[in-house]
C-alpha positions in Angstrom: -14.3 19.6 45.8 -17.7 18.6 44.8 -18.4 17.1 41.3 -21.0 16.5 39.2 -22.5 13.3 38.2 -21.3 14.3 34.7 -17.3 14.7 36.3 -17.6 11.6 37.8 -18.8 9.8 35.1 -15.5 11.3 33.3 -13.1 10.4 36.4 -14.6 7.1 36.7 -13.7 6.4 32.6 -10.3 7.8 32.9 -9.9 5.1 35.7 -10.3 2.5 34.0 -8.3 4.2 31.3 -5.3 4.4 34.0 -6.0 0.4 35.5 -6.0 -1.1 31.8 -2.7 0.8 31.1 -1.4 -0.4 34.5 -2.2 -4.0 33.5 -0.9 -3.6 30.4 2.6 -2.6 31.7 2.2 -5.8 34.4 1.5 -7.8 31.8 4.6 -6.7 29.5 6.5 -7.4 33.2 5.5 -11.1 32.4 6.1 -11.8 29.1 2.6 -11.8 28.1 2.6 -9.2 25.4 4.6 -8.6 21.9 6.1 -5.4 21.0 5.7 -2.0 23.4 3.2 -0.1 25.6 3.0 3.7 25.3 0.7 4.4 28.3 -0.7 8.0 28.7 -1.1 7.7 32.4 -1.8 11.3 33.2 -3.3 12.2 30.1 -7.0 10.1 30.7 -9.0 13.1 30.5 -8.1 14.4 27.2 -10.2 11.2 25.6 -13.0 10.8 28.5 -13.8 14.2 28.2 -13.9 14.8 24.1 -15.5 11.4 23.7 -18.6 13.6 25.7 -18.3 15.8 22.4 -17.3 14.0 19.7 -20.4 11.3 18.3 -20.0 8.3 16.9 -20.2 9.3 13.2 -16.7 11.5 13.6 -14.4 10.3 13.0 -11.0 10.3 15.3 -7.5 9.7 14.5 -4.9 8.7 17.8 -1.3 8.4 17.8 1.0 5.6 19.1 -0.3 6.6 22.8 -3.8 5.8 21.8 -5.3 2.9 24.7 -7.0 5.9 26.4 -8.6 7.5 23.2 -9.6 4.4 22.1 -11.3 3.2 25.4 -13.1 6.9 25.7 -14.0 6.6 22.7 -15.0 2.7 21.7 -15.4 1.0 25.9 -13.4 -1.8 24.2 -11.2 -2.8 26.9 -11.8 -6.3 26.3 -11.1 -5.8 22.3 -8.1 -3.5 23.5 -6.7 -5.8 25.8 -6.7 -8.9 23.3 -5.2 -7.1 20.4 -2.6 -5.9 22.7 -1.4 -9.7 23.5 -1.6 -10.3 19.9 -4.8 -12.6 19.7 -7.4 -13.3 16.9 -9.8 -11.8 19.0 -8.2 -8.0 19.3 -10.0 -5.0 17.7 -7.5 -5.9 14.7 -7.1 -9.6 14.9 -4.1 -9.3 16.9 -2.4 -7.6 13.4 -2.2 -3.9 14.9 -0.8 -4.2 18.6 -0.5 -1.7 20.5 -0.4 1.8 18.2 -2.6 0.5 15.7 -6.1 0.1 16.0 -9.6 0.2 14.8 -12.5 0.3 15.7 -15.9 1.8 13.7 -14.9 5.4 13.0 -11.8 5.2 15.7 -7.9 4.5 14.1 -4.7 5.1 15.4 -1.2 4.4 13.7 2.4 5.4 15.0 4.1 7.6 12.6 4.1 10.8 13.8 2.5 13.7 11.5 1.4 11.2 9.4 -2.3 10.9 10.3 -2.4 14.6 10.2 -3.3 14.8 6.3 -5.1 11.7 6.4 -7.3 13.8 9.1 -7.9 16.6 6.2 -9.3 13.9 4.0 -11.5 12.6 6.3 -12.8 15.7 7.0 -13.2 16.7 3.2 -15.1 13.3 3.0 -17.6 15.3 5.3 -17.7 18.4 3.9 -18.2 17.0 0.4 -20.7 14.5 2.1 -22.5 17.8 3.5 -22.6 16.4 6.4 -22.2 18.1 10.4 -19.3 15.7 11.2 -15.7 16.8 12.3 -12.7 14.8 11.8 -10.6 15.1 15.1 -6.9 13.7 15.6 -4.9 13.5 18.3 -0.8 14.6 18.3 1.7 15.5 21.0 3.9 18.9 20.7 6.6 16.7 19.4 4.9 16.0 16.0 5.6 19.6 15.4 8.7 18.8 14.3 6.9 16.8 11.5 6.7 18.7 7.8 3.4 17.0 7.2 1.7 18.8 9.8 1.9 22.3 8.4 1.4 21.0 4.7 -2.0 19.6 6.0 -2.8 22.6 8.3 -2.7 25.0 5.4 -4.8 23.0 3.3 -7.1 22.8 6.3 -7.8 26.3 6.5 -7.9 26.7 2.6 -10.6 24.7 2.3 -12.4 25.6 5.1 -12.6 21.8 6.9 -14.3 20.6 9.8 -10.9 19.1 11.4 -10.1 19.6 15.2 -6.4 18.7 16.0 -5.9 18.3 19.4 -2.4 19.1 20.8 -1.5 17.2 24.0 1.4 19.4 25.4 3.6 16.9 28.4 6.5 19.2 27.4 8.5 16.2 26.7 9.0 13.8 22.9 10.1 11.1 25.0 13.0 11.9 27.5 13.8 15.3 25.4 12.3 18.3 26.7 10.8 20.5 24.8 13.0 23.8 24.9 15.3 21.5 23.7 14.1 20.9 20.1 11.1 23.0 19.6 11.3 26.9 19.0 8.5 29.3 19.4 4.8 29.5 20.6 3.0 26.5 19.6 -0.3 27.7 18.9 1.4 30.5 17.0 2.1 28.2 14.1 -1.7 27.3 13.8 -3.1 31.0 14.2 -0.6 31.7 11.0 -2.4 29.1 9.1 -5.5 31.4 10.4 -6.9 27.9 12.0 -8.6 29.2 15.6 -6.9 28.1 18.7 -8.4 26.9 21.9 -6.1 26.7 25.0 -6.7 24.5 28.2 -5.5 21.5 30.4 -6.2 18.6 32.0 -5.2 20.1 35.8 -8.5 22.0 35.3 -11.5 19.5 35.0 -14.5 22.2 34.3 -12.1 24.7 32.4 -11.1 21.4 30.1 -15.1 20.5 29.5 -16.0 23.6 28.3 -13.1 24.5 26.7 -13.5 20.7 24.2 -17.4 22.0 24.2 -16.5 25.1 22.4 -13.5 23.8 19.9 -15.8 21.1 19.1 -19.2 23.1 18.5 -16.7 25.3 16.3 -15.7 22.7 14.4 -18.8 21.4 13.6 -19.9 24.7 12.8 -17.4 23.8 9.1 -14.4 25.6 10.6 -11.4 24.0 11.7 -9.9 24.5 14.8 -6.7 23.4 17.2 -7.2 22.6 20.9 -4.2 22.9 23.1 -4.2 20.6 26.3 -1.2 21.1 28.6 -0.6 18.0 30.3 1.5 15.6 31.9 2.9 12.1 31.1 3.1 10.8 34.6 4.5 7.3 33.4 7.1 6.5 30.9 7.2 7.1 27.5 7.6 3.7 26.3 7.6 0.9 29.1 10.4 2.1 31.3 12.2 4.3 29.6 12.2 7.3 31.9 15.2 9.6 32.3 13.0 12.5 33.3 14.2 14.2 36.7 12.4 12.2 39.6 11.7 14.9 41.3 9.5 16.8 38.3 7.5 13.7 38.2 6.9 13.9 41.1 5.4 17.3 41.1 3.5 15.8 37.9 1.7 13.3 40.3 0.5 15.8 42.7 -1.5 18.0 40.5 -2.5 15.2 38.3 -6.6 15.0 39.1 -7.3 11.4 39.6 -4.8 11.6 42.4 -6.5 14.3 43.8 -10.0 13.1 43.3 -8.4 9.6 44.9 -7.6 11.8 47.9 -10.7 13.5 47.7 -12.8 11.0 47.3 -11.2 7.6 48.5 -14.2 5.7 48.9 -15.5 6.8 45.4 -12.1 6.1 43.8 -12.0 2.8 45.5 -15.0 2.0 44.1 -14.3 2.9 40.5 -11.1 1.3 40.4 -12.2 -1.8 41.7 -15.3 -2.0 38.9 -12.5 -1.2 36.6 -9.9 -4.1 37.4 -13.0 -6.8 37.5 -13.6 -6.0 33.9 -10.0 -6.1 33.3 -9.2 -9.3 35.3 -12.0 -10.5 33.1 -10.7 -9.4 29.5 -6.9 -10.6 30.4 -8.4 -14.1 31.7 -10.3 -14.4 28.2 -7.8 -13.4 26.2 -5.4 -15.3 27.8 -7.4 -18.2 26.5 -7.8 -16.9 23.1 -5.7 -17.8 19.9 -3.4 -16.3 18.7 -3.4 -13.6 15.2 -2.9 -15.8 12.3 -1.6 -15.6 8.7 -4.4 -14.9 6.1 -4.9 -17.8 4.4 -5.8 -16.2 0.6 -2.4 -15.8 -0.7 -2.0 -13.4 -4.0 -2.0 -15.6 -7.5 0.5 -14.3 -9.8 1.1 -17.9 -11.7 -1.2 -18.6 -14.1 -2.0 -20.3 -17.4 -2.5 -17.9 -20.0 -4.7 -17.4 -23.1 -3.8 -15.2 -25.9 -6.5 -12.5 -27.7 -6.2 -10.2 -31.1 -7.5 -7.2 -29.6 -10.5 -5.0 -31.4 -8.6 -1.0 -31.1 -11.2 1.0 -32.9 -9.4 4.4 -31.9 -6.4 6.0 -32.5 -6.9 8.9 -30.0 -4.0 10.6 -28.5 -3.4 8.9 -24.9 -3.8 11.7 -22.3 -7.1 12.7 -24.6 -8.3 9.1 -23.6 -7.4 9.5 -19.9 -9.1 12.9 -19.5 -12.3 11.9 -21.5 -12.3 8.7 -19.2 -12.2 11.0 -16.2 -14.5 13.2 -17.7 -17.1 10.3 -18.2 -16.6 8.4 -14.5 -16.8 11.7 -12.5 -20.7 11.7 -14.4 -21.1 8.5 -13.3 -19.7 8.7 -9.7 -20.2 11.8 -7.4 -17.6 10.0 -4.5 -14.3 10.4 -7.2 -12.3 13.6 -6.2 -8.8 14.7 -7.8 -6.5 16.6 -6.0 -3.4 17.6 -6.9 -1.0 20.8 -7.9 -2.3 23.1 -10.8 -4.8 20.2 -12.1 -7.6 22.7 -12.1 -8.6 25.2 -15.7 -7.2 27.0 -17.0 -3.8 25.3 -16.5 -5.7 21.4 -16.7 -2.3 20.1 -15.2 1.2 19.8 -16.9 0.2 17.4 -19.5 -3.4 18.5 -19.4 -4.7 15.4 -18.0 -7.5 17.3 -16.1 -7.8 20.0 -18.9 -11.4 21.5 -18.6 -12.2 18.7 -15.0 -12.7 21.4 -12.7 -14.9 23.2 -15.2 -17.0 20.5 -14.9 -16.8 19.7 -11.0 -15.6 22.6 -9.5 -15.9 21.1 -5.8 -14.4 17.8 -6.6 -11.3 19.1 -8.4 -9.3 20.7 -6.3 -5.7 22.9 -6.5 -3.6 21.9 -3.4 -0.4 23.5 -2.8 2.6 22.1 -3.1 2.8 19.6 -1.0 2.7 16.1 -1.8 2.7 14.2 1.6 -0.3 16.1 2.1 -1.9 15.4 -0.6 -1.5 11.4 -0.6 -2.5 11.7 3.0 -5.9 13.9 2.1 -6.2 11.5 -0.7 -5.7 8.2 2.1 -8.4 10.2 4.2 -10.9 10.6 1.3 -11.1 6.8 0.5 -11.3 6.0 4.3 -14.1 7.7 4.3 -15.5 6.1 1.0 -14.6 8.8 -1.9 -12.5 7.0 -4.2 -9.4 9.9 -4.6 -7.3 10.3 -7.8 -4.4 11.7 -6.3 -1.8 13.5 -9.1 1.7 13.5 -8.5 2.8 16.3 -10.8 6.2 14.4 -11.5 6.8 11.4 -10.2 10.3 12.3 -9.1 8.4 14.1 -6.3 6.8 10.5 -5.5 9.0 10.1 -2.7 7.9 13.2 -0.7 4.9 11.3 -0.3 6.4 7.6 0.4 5.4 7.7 4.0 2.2 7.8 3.0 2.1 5.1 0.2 4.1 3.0 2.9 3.1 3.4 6.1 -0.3 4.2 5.8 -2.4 3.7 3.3 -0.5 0.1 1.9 -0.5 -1.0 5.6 -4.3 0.1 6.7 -6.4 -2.9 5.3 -4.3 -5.8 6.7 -3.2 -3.7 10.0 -6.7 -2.8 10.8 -8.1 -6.8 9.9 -9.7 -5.9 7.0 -12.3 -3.4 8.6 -11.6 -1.1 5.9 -10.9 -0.9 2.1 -8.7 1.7 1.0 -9.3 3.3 -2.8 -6.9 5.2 -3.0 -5.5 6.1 -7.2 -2.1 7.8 -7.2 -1.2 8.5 -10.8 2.1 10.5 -11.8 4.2 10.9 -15.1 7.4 9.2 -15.5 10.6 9.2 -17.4 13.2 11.1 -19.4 13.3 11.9 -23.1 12.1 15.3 -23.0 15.5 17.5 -21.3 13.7 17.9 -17.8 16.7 17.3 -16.2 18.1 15.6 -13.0 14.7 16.4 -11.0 12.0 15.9 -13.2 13.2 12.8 -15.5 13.9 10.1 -13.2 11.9 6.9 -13.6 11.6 5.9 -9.6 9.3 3.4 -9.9 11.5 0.5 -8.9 11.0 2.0 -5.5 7.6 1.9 -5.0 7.0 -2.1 -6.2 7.1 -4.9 -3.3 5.0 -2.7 -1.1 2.4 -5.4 -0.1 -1.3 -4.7 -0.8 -0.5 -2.0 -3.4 -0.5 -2.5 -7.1 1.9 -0.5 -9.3 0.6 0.0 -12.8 2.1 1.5 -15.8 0.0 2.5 -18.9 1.7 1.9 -22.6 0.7 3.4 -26.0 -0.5 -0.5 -26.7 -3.2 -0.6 -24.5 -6.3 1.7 -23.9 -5.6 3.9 -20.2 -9.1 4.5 -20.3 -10.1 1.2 -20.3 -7.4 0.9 -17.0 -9.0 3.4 -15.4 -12.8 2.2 -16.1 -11.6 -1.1 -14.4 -9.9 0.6 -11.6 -13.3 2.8 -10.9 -15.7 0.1 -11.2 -13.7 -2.6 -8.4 -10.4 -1.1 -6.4 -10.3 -2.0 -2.9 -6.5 -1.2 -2.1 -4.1 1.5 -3.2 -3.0 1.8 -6.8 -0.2 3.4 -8.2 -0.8 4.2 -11.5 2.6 5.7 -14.0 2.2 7.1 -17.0 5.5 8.1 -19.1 5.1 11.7 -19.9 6.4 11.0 -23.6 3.4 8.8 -24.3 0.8 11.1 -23.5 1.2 12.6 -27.1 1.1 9.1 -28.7 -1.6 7.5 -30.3 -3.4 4.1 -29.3 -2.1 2.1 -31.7 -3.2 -1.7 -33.0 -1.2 -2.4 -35.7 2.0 -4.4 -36.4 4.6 -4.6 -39.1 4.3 -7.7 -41.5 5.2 -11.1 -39.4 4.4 -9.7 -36.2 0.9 -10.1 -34.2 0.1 -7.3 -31.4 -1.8 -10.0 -28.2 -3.8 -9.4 -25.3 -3.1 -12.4 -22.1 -6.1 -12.9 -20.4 -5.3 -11.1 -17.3 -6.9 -9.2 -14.9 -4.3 -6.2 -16.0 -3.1 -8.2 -19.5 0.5 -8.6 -20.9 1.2 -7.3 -24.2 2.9 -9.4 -26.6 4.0 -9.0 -29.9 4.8 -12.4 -31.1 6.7 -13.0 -34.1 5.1 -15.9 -36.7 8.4 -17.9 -36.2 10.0 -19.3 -33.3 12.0 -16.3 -31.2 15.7 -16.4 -30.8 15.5 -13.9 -27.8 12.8 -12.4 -25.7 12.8 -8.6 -25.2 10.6 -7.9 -22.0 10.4 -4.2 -21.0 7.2 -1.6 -19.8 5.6 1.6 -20.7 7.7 4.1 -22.3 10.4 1.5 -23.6 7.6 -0.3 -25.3 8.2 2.0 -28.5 11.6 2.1 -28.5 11.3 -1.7 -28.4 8.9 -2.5 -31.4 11.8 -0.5 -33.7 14.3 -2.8 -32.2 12.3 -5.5 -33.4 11.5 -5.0 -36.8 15.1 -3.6 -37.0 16.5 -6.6 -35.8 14.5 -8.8 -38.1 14.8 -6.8 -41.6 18.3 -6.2 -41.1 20.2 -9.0 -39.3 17.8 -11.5 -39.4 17.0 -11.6 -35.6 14.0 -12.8 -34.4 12.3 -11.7 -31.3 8.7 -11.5 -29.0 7.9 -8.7 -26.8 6.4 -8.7 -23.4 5.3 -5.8 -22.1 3.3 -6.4 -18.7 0.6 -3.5 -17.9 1.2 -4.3 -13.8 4.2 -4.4 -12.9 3.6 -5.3 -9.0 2.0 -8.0 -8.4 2.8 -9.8 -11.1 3.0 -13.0 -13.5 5.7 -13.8 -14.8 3.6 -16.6 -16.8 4.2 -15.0 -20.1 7.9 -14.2 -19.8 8.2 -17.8 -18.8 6.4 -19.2 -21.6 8.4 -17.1 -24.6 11.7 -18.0 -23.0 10.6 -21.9 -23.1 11.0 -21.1 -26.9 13.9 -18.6 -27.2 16.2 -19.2 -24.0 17.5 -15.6 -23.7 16.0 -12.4 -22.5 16.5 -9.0 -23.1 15.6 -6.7 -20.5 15.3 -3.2 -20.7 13.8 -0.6 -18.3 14.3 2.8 -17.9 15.0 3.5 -14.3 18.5 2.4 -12.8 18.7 -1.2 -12.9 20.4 -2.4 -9.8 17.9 -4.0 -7.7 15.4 -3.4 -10.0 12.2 -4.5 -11.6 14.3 -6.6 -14.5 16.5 -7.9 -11.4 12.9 -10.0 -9.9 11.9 -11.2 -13.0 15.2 -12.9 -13.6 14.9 -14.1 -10.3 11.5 -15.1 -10.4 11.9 -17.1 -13.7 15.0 -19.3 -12.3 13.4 -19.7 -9.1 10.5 -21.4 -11.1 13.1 -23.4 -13.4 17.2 -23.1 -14.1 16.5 -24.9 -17.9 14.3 -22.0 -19.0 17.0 -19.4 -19.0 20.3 -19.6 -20.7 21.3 -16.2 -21.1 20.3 -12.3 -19.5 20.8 -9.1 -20.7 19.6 -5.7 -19.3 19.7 -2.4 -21.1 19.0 0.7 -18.3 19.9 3.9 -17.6 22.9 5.1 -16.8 24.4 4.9 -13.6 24.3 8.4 -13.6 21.7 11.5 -13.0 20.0 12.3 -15.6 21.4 15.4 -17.7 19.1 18.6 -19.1 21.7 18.2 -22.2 18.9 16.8 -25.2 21.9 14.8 -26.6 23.6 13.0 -23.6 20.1 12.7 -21.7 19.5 10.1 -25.1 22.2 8.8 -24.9 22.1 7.6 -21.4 19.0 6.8 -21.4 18.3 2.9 -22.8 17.9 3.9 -26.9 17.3 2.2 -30.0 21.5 1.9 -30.6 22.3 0.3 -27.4 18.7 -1.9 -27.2 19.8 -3.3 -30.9 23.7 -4.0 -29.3 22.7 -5.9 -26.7 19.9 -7.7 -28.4 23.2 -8.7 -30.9 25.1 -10.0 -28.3 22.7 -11.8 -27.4 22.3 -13.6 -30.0 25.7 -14.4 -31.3 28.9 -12.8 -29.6 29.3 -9.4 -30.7 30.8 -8.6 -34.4 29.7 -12.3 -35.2 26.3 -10.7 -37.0 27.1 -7.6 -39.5 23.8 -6.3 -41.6 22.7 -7.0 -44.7 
């Protein structure tokens, strides 16, 4: 066969695709690597010819068999190489390995289906942006098993987005094969979406180039678009775990072009594959050499001394009023924030018209998704990749966890695993809590689950403290992914600055500040609680102190991950007990770290616990018993008693 100079270009970069992966799984052999390999031996072409397509201002999303997208795409064998062995010097500072890397508008991460949404946003990024670039990712016929795929290829279409996923077909999700788990035509599930399908291989060189000319050129044409490649996985899936029949791998390697061309074109292939391991002997002899990944050295500060303000409320607005006029006036000042989330647009304005009269507005940057909240955290992970800062609504934040992969394994890992290359803005705001008979599905208070995630911030509003002034903050300066919870019952409350007689309403001087309510005298116990309690608190108090004489301080901390524990520290120095109540279950629970935070710090601070929560039980639509298991004003007051003195020791006036 004779090629062109533009097909041997390609052959000779899917060589040196094939000789790093080969090194790679040598150098595994020996020791000299961390983790696991996932080679695509077989697959070269798929990169080295769409990299002939795809500029460098699209962006491209790989799976955990990226090596030969990422060298198609970026030539960094040498930065490839490095951050494979784990050294400072890898495209990710040796924090990514093998599936995850980085590089200008290149990432790849190892969840499967999870990069699928985040594809979407980066592709709304570009259509917002009005630009002519195409987001393109990269998934094997085994991700089809994955919900999030369909959830973002609907919204794909919907909207219209410049998105090309490419399907690499091998037939196989590791040693399965692929009658044995996936059912249908593959492409079929894409032409429902009405997405247009492309079909080709990698056994046909030309067929392959034209056929990524065309899916690409439709893409960029504001379309979307799926390209299927059949293929096949000559090697492995991971290392050496091959239980595939030898002798279909076999037939694998005799169709498989390299190994044609080689016999083709021996000389040629020679040549190529020698260039090829001098660069890599090269890159493994430096990086050999280099350090390895270390530690960050800036730690997060969450012990500090603290200063105490009055604050100046000079409203007494209703709460989801302040968050939608706050909205209302960033999106003026900042064309990159876009909302997305279910029924947020007019005339509906979202459940507890948050977003009432948004869309109205900014029609193009408020947008009705369907119901589908993996997708939409994923979109919303995409959109601050690509430098929008999304405000991603949750419509209830027992649904929260349909988009925990995405909180988790994406968007709270990208910064660090990717060495910092990127920020990630992402805002994820959803109600919380009981109190109004939503029942089992829609009451829960989950957010225990969501705090310890590192690099994300969990935040929860109270009627105490303006949102707005949250949100202004979190516009002006976020970097990393936010959680933001707001309980549904406060959103009809009023910001609120003043205290009953003997009490003072304080500000700490935090970056997110603690609320306290300090009593004039010394405190016999100290109630700390968040959010929605907060009110349920503050009648405690004052009924505590008019009728049995009980004296107490509330803390009430607006972050609740990271956070100090300063001011819980500093009222129990005084009081010596704490009373801890929280709406959400309270085994391992928020309440459960602050205890062990404080006696971590000291064992003299702290000589008796109490913790009011919900009951070990889900939560009923019955009005009534929903009260009554949820942590209330009777059984806040009872424990705060026996607290105090032991219980029937303290009868009221």
């Amino acid at each position: 066969m004779n090629y062109t100079s533009t097909q041997k270009d390609i052959l000779k970069t899917a060589i040196l695709i094939r000789c790093t992966e080969k090194r790679l799984l040598d150098l595994f052999s020996q020791g000299k690597l961390y983790g696991t390999v996932h080679t695509c031996i077989g697959q070269e072409l798929t990169g080295a010819v769409l990299a002939r397509f795809l500029n460098e201002d699209d962006y491209k999303f790989s799976n955990h068999r990226c090596h030969g997208h990422c060298i198609a795409f970026t030539d960094q064998v040498e930065g490839l190489i490095a951050e494979v062995m784990g050294k400072a010097a890898g495209l990710c500072g040796g924090h990514g390995g093998s599936q995850h890397l980085c590089y200008q508008r290149f990432f790849s991460n190892g969840i499967q289906g999870g990069f699928v949404p985040i594809t979407a946003g980066l592709a709304l990024g570009e259509k917002l942006k009005g630009t002519k670039n195409i987001a393109c990712c990269f998934i094997g016929e085994g991700t089809l098993g994955e919900g999030s795929v369909y959830e973002s290829a609907n919204l794909i279409s919907k909207w219209a987005l410049p998105a090309l996923i490419v399907l690499e077909n091998n037939r196989y999700s590791q040693s399965t094969p692929q009658e044995m788990t996936i059912a249908g035509e593959l492409l079929d599930r894409f032409a429902a979406f009405g997405i247009e399908c492309f079909e080709t291989s990698t056994w046909d060189l030309e067929n392959l180039y034209n056929t990524a000319q065309k899916a690409v050129e439709y893409c960029r044409s504001g379309k979307p678009a799926v390209m299927r490649i059949q293929t096949d996985r000559l090697m492995a899936h991971s290392k050496g775990d091959d239980d595939r029949p030898k002798e279909a791998v076999a037939k694998f390697w005799e169709k498989d072009v390299l190994s044609i061309f080689k016999k083709e074109n021996p000389e040629l292939y020679q040549k190529y594959e020698t260039e090829a391991n001098k660069r890599i002997d090269k890159a493994v002899e430096t990086a050999l050499k280099a350090p390895y990944a270390e530690e960050p050295k800036q730690k997060i500060s969450t012990e500090k001394i603290l200063q105490w303000h009055k604050p100046d409320i000079k409203t007494n607005e209703r709460l989801n009023e302040l968050i939608r006029d706050c909205f209302n006036k960033n999106m003026k000042q900042n064309d990159k924030i876009v909302m997305i989330g279910e029924d947020i647009r007019d005339p509906y304005g979202g459940s507890f018209k948050v977003t009432k009269g948004l869309s109205i507005e900014f029609p193009e940057r408020v947008l009705n998704t369907a119901i589908s909240e993996a997708a939409i955290a994923g979109i919303g992970n995409g959109l601050a990749i690509n430098g929008m800062l999304p405000v991603c609504e949750i419509m209830f934040g027992d649904f929260m966890t349909l988009a925990f992969d995405q909180i988790m394994n994406h968007a709270a890992k990208f910064p660090y695993m990717y060495n910092w290359q990127i920020n990630n803005p992402l805002i994820i705001r959803s109600p919380m809590g009981g109190g109004r008979g939503y029942g089992p599905t829609h009451s829960q208070s989950l957010e225990k689950f969501f705090l310890g995630i590192p690099q994300t911030t969990v935040l929860y509003m109270n009627h105490r403290y303006n949102p707005a002034d949250m949100y202004d903050q979190l516009f002006s300066e976020i970097k990393n992914p936010v959680l933001f919870f707001e309980n549904k019952q406060l959103y009809s409350k009023r910001l609120n600055g003043e205290t009953e007689k003997g009490f003072v309403l304080e500000y700490s001087n935090e970056h997110w500040p603690v609320i306290r309510i300090r009593p004039e005298a010394k405190p016999d116990v100290t109630i700390v609680c968040y959010g929605g309690i907060l009110p349920v608190a503050e009648k405690v108090q004052i009924e505590a102190f008019d009728n049995y004489e009980i004296v107490s301080e509330i803390i009430c901390p607006l972050c609740l991950y990271p956070m100090n524990i300063q001011a819980v520290y500093e009222s129990l120095e005084q009081s010596g007990k704490m009373l801890i109540v929280e709406e959400g279950y309270s085994f391992a629970a928020w309440g459960s770290e602050i205890v062990t935070r404080i006696l971590e710090r000291s064992t003299s601070v702290l000589h008796d616990v109490k913790r009011v929560s919900m009951s070990e039980y889900p939560i009923p639509c019955s009005g009534p018993l929903e009260l009554q298991m949820l942590p209330n004003e009777k059984s806040v007051l009872a424990a705060l008693k026996e607290l105090v003195a032991p219980v029937g020791t303290i009868d009221a006036k």
